[in-house]
Z-matrix of the N, CA and C atoms (Angstrom, degrees):
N
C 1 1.449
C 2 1.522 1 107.12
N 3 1.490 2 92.89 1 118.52
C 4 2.171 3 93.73 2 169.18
C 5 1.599 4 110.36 3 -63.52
N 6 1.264 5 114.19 4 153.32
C 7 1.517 6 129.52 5 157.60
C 8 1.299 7 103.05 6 -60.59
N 9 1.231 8 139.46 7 -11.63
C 10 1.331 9 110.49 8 156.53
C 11 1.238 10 125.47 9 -94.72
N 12 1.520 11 134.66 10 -16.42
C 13 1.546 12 161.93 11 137.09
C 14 1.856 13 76.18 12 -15.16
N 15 1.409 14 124.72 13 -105.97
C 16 0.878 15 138.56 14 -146.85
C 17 1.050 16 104.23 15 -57.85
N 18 1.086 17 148.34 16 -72.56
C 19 1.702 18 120.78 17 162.01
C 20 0.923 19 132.89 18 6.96
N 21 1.207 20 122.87 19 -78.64
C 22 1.186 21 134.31 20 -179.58
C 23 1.669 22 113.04 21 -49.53
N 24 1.262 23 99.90 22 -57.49
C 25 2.250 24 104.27 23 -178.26
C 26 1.635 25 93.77 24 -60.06
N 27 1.313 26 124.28 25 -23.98
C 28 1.535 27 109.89 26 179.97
C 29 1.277 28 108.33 27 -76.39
N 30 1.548 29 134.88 28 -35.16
C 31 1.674 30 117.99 29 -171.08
C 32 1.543 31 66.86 30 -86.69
N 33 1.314 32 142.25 31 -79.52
C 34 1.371 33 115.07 32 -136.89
C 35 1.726 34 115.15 33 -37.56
N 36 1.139 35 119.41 34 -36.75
C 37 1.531 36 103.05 35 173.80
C 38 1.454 37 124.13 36 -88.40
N 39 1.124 38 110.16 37 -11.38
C 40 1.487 39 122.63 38 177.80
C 41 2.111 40 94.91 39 -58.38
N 42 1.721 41 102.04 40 -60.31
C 43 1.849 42 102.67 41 162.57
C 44 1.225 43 140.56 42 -25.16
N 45 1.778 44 76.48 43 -54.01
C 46 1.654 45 90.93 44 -171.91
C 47 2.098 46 110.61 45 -74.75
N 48 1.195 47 109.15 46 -24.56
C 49 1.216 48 129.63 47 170.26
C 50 1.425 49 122.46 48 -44.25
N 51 1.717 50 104.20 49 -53.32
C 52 1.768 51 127.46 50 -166.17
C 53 1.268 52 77.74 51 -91.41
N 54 1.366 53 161.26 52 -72.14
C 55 1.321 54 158.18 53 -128.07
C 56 1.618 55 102.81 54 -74.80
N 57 1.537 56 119.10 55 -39.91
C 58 1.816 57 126.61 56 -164.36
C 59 1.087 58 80.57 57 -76.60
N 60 1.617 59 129.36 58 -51.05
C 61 1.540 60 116.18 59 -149.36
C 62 1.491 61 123.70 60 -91.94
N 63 1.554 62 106.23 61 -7.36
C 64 1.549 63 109.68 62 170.86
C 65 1.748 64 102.05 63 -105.46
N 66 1.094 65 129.51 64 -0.36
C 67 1.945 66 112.87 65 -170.34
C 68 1.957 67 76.26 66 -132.79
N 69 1.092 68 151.17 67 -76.56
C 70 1.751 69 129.50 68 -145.70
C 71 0.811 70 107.11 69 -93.88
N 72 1.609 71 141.84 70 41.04
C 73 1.731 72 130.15 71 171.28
C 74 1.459 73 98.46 72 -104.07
N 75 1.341 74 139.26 73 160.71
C 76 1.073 75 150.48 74 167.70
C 77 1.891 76 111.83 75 -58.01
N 78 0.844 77 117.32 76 135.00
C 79 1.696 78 126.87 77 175.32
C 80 1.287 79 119.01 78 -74.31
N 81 1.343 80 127.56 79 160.72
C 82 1.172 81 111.37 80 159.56
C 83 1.485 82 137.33 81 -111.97
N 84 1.560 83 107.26 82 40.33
C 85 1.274 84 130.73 83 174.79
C 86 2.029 85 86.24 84 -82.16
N 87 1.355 86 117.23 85 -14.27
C 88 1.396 87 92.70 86 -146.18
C 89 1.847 88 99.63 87 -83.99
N 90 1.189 89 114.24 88 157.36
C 91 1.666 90 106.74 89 172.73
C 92 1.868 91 95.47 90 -116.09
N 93 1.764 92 98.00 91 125.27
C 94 1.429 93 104.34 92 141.09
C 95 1.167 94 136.30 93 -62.11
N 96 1.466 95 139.19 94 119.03
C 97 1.417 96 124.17 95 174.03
C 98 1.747 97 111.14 96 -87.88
N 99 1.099 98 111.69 97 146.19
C 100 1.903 99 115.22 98 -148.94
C 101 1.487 100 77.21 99 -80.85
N 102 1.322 101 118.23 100 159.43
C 103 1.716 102 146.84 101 139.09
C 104 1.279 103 116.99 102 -34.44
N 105 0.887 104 108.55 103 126.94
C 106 1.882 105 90.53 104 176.09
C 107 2.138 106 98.81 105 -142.06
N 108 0.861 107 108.53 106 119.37
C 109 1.793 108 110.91 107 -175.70
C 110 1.647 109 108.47 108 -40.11
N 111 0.824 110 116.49 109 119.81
C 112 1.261 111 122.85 110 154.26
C 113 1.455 112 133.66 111 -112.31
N 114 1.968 113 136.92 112 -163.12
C 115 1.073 114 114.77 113 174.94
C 116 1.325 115 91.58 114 -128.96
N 117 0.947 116 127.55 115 79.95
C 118 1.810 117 138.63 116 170.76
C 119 1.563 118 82.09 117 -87.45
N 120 1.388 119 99.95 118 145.21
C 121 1.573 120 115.59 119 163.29
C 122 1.398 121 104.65 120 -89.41
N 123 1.184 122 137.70 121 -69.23
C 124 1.311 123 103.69 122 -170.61
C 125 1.869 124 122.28 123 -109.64
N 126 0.841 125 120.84 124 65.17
C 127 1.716 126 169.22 125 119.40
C 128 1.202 127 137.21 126 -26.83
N 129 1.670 128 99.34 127 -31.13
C 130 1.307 129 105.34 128 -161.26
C 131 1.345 130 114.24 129 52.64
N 132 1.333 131 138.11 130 15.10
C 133 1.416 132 120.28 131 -177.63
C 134 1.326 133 126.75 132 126.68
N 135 1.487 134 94.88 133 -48.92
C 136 1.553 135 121.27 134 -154.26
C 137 1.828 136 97.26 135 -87.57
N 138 0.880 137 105.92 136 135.87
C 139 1.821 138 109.05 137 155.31
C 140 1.410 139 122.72 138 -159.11
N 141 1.017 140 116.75 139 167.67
C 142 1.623 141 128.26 140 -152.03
C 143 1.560 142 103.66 141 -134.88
N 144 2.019 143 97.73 142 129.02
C 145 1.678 144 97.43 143 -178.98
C 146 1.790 145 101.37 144 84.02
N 147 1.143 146 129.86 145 -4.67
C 148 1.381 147 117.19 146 -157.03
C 149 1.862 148 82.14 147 -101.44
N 150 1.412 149 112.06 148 -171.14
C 151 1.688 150 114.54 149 -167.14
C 152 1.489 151 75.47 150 -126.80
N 153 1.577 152 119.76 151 140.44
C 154 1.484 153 127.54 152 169.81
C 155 1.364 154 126.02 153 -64.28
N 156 1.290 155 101.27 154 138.33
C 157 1.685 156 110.39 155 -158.99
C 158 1.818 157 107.47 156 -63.27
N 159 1.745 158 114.12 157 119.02
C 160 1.459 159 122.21 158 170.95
C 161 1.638 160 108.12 159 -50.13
N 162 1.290 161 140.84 160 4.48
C 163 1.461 162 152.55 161 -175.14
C 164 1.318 163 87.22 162 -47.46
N 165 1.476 164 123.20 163 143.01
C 166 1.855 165 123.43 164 152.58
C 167 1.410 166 104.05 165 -53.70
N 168 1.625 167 138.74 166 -55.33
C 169 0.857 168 154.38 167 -104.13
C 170 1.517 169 99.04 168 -99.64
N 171 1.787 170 96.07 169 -34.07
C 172 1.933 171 99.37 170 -166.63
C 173 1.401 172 91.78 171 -99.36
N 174 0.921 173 116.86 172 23.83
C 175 1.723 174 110.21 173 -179.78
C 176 1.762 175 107.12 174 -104.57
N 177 1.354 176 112.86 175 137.31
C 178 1.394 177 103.13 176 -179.99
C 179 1.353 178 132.94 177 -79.66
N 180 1.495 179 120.17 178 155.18
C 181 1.912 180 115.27 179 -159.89
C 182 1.498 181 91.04 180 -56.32
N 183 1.729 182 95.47 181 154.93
C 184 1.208 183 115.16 182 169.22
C 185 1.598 184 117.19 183 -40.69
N 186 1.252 185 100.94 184 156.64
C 187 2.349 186 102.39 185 167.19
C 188 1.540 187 95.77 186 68.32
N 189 1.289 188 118.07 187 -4.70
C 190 1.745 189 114.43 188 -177.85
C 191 1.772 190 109.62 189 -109.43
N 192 1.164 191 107.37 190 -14.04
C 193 1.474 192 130.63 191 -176.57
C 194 1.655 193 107.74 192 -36.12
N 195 1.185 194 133.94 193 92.45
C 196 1.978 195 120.10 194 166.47
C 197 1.291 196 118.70 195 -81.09
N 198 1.557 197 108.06 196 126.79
C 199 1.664 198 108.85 197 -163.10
C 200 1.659 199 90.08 198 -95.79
N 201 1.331 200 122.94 199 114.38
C 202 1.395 201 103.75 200 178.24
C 203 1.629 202 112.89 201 -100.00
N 204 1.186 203 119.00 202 19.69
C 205 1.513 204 130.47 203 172.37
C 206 1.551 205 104.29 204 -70.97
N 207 1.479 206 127.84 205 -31.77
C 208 1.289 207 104.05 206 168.99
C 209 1.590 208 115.37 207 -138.12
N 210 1.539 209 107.58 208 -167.59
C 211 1.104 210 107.14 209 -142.40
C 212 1.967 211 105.01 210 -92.21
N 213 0.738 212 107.66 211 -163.31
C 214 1.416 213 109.79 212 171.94
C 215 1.806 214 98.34 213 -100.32
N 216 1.612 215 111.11 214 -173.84
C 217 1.805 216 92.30 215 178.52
C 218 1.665 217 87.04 216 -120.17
N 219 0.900 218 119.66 217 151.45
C 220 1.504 219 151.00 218 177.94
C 221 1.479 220 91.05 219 -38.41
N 222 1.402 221 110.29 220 130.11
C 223 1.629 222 127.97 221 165.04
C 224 1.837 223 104.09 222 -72.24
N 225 1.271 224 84.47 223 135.39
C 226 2.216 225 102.28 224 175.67
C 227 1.209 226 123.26 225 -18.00
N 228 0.811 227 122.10 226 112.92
C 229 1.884 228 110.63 227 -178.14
C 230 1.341 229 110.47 228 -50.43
N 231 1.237 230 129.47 229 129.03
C 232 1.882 231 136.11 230 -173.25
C 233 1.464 232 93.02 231 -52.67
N 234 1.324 233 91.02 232 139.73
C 235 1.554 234 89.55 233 143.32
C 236 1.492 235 146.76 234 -98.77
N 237 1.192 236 135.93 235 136.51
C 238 1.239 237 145.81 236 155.91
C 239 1.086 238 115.17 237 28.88
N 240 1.745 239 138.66 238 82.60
C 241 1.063 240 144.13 239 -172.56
C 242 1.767 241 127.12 240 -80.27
N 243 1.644 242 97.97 241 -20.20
C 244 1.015 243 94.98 242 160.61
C 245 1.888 244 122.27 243 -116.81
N 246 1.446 245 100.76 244 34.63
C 247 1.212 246 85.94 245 -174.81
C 248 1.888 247 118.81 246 -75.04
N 249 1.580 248 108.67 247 164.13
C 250 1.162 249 99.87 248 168.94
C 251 1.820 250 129.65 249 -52.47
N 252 1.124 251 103.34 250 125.87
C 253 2.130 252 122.10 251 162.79
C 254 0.975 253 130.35 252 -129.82
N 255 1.057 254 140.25 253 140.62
C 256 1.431 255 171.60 254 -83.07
C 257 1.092 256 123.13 255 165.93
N 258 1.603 257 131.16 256 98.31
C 259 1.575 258 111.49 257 165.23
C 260 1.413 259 118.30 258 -70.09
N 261 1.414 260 127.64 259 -7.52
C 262 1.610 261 137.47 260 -169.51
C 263 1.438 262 94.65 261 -57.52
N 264 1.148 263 118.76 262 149.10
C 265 1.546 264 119.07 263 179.71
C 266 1.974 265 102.61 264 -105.60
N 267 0.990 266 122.72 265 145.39
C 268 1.571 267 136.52 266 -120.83
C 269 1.587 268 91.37 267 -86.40
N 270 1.467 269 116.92 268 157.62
C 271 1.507 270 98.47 269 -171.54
C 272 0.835 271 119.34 270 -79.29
N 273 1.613 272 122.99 271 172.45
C 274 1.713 273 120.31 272 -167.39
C 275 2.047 274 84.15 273 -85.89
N 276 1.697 275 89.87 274 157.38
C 277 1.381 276 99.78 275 176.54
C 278 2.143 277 103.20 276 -72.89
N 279 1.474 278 101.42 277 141.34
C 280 1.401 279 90.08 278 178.71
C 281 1.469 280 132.91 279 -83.58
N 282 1.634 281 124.31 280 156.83
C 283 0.901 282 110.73 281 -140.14
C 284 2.103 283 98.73 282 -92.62
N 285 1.402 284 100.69 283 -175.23
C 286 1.738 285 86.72 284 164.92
C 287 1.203 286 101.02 285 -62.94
N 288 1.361 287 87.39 286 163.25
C 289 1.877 288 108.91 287 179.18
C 290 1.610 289 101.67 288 -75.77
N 291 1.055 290 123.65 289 127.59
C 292 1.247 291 145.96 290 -164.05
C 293 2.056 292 92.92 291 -78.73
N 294 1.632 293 105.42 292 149.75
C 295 1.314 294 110.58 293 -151.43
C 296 1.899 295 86.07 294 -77.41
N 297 1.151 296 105.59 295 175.94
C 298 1.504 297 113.62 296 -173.73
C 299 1.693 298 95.12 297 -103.95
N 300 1.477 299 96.02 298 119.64
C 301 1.967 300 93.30 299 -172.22
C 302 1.742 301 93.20 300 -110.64
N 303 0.957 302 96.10 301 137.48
C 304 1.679 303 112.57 302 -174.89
C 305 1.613 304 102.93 303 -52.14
N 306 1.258 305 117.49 304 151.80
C 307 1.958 306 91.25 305 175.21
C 308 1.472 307 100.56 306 -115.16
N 309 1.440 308 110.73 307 154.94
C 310 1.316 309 134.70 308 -157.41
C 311 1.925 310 105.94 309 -57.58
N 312 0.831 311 124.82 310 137.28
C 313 1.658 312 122.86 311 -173.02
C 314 1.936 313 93.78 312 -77.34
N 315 1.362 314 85.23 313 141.87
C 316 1.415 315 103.46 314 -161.05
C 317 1.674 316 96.51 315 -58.57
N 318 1.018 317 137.78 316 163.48
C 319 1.605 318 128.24 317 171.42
C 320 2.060 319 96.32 318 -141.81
N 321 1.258 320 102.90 319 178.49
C 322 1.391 321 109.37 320 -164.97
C 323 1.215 322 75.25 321 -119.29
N 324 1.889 323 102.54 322 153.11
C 325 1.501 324 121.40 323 167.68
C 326 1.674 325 111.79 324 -62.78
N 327 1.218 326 92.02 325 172.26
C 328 1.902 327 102.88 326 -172.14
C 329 1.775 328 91.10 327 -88.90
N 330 1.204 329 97.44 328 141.11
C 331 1.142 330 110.33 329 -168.63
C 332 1.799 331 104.08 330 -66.90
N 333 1.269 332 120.28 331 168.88
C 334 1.713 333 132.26 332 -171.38
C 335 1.841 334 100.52 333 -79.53
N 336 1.450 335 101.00 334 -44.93
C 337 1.507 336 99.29 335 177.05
C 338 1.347 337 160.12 336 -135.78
N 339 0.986 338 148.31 337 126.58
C 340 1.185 339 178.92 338 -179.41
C 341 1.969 340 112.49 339 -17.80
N 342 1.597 341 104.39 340 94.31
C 343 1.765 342 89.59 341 -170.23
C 344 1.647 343 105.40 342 -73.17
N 345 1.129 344 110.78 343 146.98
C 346 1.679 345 128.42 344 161.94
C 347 1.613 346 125.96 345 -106.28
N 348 0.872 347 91.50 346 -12.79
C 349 1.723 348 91.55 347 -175.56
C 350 1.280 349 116.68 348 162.79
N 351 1.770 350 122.70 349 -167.40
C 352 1.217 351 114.74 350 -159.51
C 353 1.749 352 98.85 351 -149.18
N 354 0.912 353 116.50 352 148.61
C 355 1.716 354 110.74 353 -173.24
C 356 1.401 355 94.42 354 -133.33
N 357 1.785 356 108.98 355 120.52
C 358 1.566 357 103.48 356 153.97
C 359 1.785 358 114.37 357 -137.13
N 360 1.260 359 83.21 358 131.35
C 361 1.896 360 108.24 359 -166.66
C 362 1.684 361 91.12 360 -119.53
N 363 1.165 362 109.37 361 159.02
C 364 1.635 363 114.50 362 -157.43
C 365 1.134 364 128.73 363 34.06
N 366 1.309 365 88.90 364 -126.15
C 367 1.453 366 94.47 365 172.36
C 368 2.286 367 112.33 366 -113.74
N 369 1.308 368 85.76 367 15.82
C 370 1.494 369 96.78 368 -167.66
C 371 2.014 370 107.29 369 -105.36
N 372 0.607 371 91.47 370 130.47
C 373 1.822 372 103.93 371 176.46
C 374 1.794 373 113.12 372 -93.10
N 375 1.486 374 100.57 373 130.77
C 376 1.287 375 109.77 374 -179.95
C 377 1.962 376 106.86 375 -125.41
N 378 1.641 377 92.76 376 162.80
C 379 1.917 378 79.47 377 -173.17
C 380 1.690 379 94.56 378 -148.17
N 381 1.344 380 94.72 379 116.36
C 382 1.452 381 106.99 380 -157.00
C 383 1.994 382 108.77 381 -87.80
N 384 1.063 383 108.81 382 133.23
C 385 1.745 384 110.00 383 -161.56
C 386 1.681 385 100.25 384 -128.51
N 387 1.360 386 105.98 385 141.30
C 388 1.306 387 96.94 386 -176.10
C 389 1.795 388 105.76 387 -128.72
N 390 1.627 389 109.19 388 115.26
C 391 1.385 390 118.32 389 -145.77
C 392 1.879 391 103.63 390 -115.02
N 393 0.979 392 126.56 391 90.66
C 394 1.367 393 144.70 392 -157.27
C 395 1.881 394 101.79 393 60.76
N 396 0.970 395 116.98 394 -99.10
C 397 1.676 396 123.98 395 -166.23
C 398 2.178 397 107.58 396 -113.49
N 399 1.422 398 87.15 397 -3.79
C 400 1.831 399 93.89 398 176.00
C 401 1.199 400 98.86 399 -100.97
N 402 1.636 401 102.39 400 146.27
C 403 1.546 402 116.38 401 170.66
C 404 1.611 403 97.03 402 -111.68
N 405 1.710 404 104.32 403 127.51
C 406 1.336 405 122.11 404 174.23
C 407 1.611 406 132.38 405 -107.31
N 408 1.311 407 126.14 406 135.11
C 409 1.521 408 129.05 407 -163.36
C 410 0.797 409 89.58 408 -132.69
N 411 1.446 410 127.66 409 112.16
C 412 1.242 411 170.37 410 -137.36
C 413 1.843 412 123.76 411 -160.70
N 414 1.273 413 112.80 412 100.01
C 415 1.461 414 126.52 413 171.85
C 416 1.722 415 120.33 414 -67.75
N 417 1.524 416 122.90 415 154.53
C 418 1.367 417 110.27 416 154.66
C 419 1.138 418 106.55 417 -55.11
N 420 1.633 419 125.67 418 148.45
C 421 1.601 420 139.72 419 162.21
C 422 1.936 421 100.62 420 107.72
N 423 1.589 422 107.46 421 -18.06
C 424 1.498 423 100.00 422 -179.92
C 425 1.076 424 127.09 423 -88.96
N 426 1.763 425 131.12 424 179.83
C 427 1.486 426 132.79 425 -152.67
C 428 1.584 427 80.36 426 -106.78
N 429 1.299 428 97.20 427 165.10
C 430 1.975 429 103.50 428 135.07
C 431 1.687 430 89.66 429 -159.72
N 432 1.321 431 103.18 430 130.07
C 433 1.705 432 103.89 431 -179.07
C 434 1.977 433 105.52 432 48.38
N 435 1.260 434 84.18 433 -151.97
C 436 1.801 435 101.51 434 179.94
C 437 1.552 436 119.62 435 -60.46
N 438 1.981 437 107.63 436 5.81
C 439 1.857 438 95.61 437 -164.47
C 440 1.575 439 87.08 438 -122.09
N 441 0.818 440 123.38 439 179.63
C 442 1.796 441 149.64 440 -137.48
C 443 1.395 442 86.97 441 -146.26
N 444 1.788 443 143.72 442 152.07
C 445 1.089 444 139.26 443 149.93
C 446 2.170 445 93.63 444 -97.24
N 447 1.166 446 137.41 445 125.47
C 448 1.508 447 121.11 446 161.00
C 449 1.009 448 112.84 447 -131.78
N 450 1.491 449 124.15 448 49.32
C 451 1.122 450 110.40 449 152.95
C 452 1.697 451 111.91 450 161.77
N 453 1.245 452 137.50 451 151.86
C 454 1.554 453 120.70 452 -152.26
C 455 1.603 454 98.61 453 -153.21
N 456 1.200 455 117.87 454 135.27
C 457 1.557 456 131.42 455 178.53
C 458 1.408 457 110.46 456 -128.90
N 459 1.455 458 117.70 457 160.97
C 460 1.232 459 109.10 458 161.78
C 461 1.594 460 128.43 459 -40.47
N 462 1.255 461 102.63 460 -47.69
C 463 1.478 462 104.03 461 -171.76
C 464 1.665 463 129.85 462 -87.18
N 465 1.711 464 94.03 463 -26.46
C 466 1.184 465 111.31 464 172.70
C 467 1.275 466 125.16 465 -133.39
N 468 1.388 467 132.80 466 -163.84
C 469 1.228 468 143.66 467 -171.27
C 470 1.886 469 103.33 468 -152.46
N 471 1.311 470 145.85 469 129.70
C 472 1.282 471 148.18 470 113.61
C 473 0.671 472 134.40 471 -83.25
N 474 1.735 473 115.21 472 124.05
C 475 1.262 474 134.81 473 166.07
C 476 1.471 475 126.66 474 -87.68
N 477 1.208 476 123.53 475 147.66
C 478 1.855 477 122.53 476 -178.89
C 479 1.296 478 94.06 477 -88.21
N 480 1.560 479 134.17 478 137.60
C 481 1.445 480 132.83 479 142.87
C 482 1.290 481 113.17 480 -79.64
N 483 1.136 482 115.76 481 115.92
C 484 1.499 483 113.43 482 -169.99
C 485 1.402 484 132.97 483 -67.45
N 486 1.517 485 113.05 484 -54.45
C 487 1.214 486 130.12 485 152.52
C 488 1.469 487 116.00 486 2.65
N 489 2.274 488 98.22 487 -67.51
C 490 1.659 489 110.19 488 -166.09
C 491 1.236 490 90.20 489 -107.64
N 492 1.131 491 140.84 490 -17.62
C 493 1.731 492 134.04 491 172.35
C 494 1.793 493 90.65 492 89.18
N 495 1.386 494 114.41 493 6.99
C 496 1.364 495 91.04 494 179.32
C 497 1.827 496 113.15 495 -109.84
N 498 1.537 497 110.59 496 155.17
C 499 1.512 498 111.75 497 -150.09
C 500 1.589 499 96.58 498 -101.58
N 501 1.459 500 99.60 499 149.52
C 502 1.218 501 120.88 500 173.90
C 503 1.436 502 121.65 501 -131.58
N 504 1.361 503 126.31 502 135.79
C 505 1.476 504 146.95 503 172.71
C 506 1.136 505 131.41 504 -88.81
N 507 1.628 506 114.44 505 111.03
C 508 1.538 507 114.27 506 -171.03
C 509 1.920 508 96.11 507 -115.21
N 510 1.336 509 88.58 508 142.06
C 511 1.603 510 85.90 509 -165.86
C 512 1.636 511 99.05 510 -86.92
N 513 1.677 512 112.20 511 154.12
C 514 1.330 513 119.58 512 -142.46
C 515 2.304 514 79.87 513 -132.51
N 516 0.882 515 108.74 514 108.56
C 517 1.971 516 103.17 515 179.11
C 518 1.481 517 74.37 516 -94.35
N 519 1.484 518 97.57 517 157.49
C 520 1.645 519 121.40 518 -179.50
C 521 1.549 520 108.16 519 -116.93
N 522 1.864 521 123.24 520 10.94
C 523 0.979 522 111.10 521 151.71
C 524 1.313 523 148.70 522 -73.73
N 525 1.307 524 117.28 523 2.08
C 526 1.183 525 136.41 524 -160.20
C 527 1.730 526 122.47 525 -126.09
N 528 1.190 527 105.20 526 32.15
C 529 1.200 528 120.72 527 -174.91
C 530 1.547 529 123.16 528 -83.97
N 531 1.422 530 118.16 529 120.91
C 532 1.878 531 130.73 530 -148.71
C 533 1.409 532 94.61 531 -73.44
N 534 1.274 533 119.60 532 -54.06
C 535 1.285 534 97.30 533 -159.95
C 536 1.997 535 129.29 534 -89.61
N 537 1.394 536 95.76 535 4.56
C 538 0.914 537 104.13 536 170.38
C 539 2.431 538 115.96 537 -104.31
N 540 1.049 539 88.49 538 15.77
C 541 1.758 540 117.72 539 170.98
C 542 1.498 541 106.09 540 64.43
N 543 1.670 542 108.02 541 37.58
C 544 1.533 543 114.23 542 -170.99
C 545 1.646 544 88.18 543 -84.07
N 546 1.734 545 107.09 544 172.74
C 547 0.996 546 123.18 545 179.39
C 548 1.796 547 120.71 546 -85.47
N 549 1.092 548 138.84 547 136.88
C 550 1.671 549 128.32 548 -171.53
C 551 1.877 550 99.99 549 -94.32
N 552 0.696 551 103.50 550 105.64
C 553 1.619 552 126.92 551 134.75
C 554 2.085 553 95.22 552 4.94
């Protein structure tokens, strides 16, 4: 057989194929009428159109009985297809309100430097600070960076931070005083 022989018997049945299955199949206008048992003798059993036999026998066991007089009851109403979702997992319940803690009074940073001693020549007092690798002489009323010196005691020294206007105390020992050839602290 040529490949073209066969070609051809292949659409021819491929035709004959679409033709059985759209014009001689049964429709579905058509109604089956169900089987129902009967006692035809030769039947085998079976008959059609007949009303099912009142016999105890053809009747099905008890608790197996189908009442087809009514209906089944209506399946759940769907739910909500577009409702809002979320993969976020749900919020935590909140907690007590946490106690009210006073907040800490603001304070000024520690100052950059370091007192060493104290210088007094006339009648005027100086207070010597040593601020990374510079040594500073410094009066009441002067700056160094962000602090103010205002004001000087034996024991101590306050400075203003300017920035917060709030004052800070660097302690000032009075053993160590230059010009009288005491030793510095």
């Amino acid at each position: 057989m040529t490949p073209a022989t066969r070609h051809v018997l292949l659409a021819a049945a491929l035709v004959a194929t679409v033709v059985a299955t759209l014009w001689g199949g049964p429709t579905d206008d058509a109604v089956v009428a169900p089987a129902v048992r009967g006692r035809g003798a030769g039947d085998g059993g079976l008959a059609t159109g007949l009303s099912p036999s009142p016999s105890p026998s053809a009747r099905p066991p008890a608790g197996r009985e189908l009442d087809l007089g009514t209906r089944p009851s209506p399946a759940p109403a769907p739910r909500d297809l577009f409702a809002a979702f979320s993969w976020e997992p749900p919020p935590r319940p909140l907690a007590a309100a946490p106690v009210a803690v006073a907040p800490e009074p603001p304070q000024a940073p520690p100052p950059t430097f370091t007192y060493i001693g104290r210088l007094q020549a006339g009648g005027r007092k100086a207070y010597l600070f040593l601020d990374g690798g510079r040594t500073l002489i410094v009066g009441v009323g002067d700056r160094i960076g962000d602090f103010r010196l205002d004001a000087a005691s034996a024991s101590d020294l306050t400075f203003t931070h300017l920035p917060t206007g709030l004052p800070v105390t660097v302690a000032a020992p009075s053993a160590g005083d230059v010009a009288n050839g005491g030793t510095n602290p």
